[in-house]
N, C-alpha and C positions, 0 to 999 in steps of 0.2 A: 500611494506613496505619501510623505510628508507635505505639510503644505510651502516646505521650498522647493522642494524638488517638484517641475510636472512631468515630462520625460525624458526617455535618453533618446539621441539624437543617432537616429541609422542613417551615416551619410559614408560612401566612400571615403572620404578620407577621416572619419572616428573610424571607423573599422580598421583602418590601416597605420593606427597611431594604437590600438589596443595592447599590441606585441609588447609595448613600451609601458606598458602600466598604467597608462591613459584614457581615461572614460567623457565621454562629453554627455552633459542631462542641458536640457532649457530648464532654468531655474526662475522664482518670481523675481519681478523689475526691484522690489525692495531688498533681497538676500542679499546681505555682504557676504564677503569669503568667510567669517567666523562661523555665521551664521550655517551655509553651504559646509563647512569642513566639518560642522560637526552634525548636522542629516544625514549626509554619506557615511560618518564612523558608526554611528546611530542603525542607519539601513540593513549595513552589509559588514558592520563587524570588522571593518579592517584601520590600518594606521594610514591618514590622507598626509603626502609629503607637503602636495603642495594644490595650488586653485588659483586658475589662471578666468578671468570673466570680459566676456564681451558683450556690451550690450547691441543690439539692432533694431536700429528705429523704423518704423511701416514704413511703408514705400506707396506712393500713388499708384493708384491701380483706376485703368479706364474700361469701358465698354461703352461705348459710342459716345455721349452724353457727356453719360454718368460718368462722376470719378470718385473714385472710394478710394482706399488706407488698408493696406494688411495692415496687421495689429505690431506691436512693439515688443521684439524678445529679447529675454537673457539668456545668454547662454554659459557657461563654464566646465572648464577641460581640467578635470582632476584626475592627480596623480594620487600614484595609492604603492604602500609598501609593496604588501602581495598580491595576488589575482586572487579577489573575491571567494567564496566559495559557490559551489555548484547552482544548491538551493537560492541564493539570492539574487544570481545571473538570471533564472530563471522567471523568477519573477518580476524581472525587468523586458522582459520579450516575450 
């Protein structure tokens, strides 16, 4: 992929919001929406209406002791005129 985009996000509820023309990818902590709306036109060829982003900060993680951090993600839920085409789905999964 692009270096804003790192991947799409297979969760139940992306998958259940796709029907709608909505895609979710983790994108870098730096990527504003200009930035994301135009990778995605770039990717996959299609017109982005709209990019909605949330960022998620690690979270404390323990194992006896020790306490670590998952790491920090972005995420953003782009809408898109039409459903992509074939070839380019594909190379997302």
């Amino acid at each position: 992929m692009s270096n804003v985009i790192h991947r799409v996000v297979m969760t139940e509820k992306s998958s259940g919001i796709v029907g709608s023309h909505k895609y979710t990818f983790y994108v870098d902590l730096t990527a504003n929406k200009i930035q994301i709306r135009q990778a995605i036109e770039k990717l996959f060829g299609v017109e982005v209406l709209d990019v909605n982003t949330v960022k998620l900060p690690g979270k404390a993680r323990r194992r006896g002791k020790i306490v670590g951090h998952t790491s920090p993600r972005k995420k953003a839920i782009v809408t898109v005129k039409e459903t992509p085409n074939e070839e380019s789905l594909k190379a997302l999964y």
